[in-house]
N, C-alpha and C positions, 0 to 999 in steps of 0.2 A: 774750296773743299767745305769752310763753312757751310756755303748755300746746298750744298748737294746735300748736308747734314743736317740743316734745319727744312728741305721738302721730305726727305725719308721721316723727320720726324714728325711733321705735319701727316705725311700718308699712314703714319704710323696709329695716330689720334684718329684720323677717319676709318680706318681699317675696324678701331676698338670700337666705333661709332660714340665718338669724344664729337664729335666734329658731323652735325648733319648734312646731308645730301644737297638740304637748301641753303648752306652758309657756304659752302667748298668753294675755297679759292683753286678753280681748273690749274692756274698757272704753275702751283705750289705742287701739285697732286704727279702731275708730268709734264718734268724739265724737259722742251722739245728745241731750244738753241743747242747751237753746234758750240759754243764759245768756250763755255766751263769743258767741254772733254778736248778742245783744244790748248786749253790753259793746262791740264793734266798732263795730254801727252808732252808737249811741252816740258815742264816740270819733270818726268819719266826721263826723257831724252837728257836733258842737263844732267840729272842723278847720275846716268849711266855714263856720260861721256867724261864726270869728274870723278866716279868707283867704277871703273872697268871689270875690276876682279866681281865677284859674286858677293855678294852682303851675308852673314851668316844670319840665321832665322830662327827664333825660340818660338815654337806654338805660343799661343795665347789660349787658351779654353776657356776664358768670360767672353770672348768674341764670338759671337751669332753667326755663323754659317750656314 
């Protein structure tokens, strides 16, 4: 989850033009491995098979949607 958090943040910097067209690391910019959203689901699946019931949920509104 880290790495998915530090390329959002990296696309985040070139988006602002922090980060030139000639420096961009492509790799950073789009995660194109299957691995990290299989490490995810993953992770999802354990969650659910050890809280079967529903998790109750408070909005967050400093979260970017």
């Amino acid at each position: 989850m880290s790495y998915i958090k530090e390329c959002g943040m990296y696309s985040q910097k070139f988006y602002n033009v922090e980060i030139s067209e000639d420096d961009i690391n492509m790799e950073k910019i789009a995660y194109t491995n299957d691995n990290l959203y299989d490490i995810i689901c993953d992770k999802i699946g354990k969650l659910q098979k050890n809280h079967p019931l529903p998790l109750a949920y408070e909005k967050n509104n400093d979260i970017k949607r």
